[in-house]
C-alpha positions as CSV (number, residue, x, y, z in Angstrom):
1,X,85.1,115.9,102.9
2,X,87.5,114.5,105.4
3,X,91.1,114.7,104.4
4,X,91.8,111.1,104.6
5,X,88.5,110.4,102.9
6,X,89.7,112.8,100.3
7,X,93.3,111.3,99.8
8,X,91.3,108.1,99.5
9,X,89.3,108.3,96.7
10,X,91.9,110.2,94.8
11,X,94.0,107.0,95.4
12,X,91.4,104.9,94.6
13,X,90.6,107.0,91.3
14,X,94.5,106.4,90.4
15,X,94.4,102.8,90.5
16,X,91.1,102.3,88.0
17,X,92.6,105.0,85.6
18,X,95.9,102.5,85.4
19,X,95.1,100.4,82.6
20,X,97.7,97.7,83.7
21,X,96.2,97.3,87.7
22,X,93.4,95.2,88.7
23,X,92.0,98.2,90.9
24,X,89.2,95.5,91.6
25,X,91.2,94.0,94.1
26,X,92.7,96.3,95.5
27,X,91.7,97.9,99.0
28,X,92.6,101.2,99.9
29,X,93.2,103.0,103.5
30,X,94.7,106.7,104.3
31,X,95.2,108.1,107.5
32,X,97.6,111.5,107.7
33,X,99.2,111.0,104.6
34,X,99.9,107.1,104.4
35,X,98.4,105.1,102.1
36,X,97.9,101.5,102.6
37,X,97.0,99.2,99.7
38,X,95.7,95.3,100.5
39,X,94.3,92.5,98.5
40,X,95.8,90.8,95.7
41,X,97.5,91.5,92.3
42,X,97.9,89.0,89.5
43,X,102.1,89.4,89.2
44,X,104.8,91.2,90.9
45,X,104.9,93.7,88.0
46,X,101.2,94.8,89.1
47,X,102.2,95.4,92.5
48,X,105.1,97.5,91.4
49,X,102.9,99.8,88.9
50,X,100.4,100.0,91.6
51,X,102.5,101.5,94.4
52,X,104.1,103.8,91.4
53,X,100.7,104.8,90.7
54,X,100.0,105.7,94.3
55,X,103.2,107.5,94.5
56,X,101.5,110.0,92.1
57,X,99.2,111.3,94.1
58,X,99.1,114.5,95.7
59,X,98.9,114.1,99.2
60,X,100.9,111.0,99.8
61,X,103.5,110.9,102.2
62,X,104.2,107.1,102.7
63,X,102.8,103.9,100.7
64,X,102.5,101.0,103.4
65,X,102.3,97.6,100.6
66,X,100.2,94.6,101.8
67,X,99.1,93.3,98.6
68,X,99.9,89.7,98.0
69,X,101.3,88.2,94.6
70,X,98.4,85.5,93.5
71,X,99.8,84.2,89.8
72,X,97.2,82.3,88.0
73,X,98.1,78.6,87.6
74,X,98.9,79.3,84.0
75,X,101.6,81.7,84.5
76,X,103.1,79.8,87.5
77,X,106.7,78.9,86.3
78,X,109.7,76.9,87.3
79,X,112.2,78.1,89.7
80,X,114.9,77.1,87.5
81,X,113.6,78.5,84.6
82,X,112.9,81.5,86.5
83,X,116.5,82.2,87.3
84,X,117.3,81.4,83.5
85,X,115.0,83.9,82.3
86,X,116.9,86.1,84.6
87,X,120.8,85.4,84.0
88,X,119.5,85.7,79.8
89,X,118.0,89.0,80.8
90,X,120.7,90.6,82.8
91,X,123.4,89.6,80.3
92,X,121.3,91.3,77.9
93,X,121.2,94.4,79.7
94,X,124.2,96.8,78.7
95,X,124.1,98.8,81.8
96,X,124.5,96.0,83.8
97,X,127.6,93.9,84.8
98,X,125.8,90.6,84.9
99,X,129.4,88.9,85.8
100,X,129.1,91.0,89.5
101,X,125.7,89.2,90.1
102,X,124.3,86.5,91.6
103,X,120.4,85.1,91.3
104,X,118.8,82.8,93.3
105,X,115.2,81.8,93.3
106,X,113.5,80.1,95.9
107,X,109.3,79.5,95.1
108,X,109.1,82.3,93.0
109,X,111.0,84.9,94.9
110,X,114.4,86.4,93.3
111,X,117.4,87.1,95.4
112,X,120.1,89.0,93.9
113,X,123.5,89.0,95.2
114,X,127.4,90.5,94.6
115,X,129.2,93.5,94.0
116,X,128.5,97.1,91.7
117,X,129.7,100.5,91.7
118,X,127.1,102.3,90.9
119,X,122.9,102.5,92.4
120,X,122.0,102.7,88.5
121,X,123.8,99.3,87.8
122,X,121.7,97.6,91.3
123,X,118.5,99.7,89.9
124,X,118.4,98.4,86.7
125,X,119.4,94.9,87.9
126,X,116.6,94.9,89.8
127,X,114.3,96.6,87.0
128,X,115.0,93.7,85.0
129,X,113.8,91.1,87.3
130,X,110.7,92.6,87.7
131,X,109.7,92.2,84.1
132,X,109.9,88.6,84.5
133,X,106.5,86.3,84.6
134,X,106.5,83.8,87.2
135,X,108.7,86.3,89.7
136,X,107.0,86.7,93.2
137,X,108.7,89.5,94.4
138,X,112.7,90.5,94.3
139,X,115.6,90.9,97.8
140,X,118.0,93.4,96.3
141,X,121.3,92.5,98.2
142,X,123.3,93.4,95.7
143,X,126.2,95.6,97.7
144,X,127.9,99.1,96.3
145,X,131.7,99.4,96.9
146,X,132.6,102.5,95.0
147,X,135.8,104.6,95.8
148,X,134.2,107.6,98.1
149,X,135.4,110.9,99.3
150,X,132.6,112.1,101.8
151,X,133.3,115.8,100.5
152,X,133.0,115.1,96.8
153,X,129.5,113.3,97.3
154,X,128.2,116.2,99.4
155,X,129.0,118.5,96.7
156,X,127.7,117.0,94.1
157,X,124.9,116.2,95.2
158,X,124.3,119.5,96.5
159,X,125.2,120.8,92.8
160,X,122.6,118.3,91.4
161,X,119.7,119.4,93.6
162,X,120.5,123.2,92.7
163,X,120.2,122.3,89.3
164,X,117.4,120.8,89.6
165,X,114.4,123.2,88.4
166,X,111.6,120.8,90.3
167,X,113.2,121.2,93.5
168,X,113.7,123.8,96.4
169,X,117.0,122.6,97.3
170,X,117.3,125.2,99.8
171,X,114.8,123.5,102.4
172,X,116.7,120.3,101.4
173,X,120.0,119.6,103.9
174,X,122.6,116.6,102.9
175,X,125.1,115.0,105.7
176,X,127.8,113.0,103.9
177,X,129.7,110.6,105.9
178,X,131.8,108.3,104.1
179,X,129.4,106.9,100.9
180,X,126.5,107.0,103.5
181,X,124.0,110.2,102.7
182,X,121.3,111.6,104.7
183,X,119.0,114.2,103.7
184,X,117.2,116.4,105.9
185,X,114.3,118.9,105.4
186,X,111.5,119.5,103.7
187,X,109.6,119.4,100.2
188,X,106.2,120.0,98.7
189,X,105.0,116.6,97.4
190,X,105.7,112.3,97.3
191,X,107.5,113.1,93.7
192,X,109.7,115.6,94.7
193,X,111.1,113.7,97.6
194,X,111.7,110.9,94.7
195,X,113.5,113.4,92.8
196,X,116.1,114.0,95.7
197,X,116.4,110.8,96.5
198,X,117.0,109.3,93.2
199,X,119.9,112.6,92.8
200,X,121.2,111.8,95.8
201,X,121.7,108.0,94.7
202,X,123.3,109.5,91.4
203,X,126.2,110.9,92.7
204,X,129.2,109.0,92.6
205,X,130.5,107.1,95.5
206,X,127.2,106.6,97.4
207,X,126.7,103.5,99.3
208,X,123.5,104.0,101.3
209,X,121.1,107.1,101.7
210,X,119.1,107.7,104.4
211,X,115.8,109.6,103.7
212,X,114.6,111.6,106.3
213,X,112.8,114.5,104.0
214,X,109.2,115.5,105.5
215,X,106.1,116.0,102.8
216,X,104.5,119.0,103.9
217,X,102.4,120.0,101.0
218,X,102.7,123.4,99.2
């Protein structure tokens, strides 16, 4: 079988074994490693598992989304109750500092706005929003403005990926300039490269990373 017809049906196979995805309406395309998915999904939340799900799969290099957010008529809600929900939700959240953000909704979709120190504070912000019913989709502009030392975030990041017993940090390079990171080489699979990524965003003082990592398969 063709490669892309291969990567395909393994993709497609993902989707209808997620209990909590509509596969039904979902299309799905694959050339050279990127996946598209088109159609519709019932809630923002949907959309988000589905590309998780996709993410899983062997094979996958890149997830290009064109789904569209159609919420029943019974689950439409209120923008202003929308961005209730969502002040009530990130003050309840420990690990964020609700104070530092801002939320504004707009039909549905969720912009989020100020001023953390740290990715897992903006992640988890954003985390939040997406359990939400009513929410369209979520703009994360919520900035980073940690103290930085470009020398201190290379090597701990670089510690971090050594650690690491999923990942061959040696085919893994890491350019630190100011809190901006970009990572170079190559790694065997989509979750891997998430793996990096998501250490890279851990270490203290970064403000941006740039992911330039190639899947090339094992």
């Amino acid at each position: 079988m063709d490669d892309d017809l291969l990567l395909q049906q393994r993709v497609l196979d993902e989707l209808q074994f997620e209990p909590s995805v509509a596969a039904a309406h979902i299309g799905v395309s694959a050339h050279g490693g990127i996946v598209t998915l088109a159609g519709h999904v019932g809630s923002f939340r949907e959309k988000y598992t589905a590309e998780r799900a996709v993410r899983r799969v062997r094979g996958v290099k890149a997830v290009a989304m064109e789904l569209d957010v159609r919420l029943p008529e019974d689950s439409k809600v209120a923008d202003d109750e929308i961005a209730e929900r969502a002040v009530r939700i990130l003050n309840w959240d420990v690990s964020v500092p609700a104070d530092k953000i801002t939320v504004r909704v707009e039909h549905g979709m969720v912009t989020l706005g100020g001023e953390v120190a740290w990715q897992f504070q903006r992640g988890a912000a954003e985390h939040d929003i997406h359990k939400l019913s009513g929410v369209r989709g979520v703009i994360n502009n919520i900035s980073l403005a940690p103290p930085v030392e470009a020398e201190d975030v290379h090597a701990k990041i670089r510690a971090a990926l050594e650690r690491h017993a999923e990942i061959e940090a040696s085919n893994v390079g890491v350019v630190a300039t100011g809190g901006k990171v970009t990572l170079t080489g190559t790694v065997r699979d989509w979750m891997e490269r998430e793996e990096i990524v998501r250490a890279a965003w851990a270490a203290p003082g970064v403000t941006e990373v740039a992911d330039e990592l190639v899947v090339v398969g094992i």
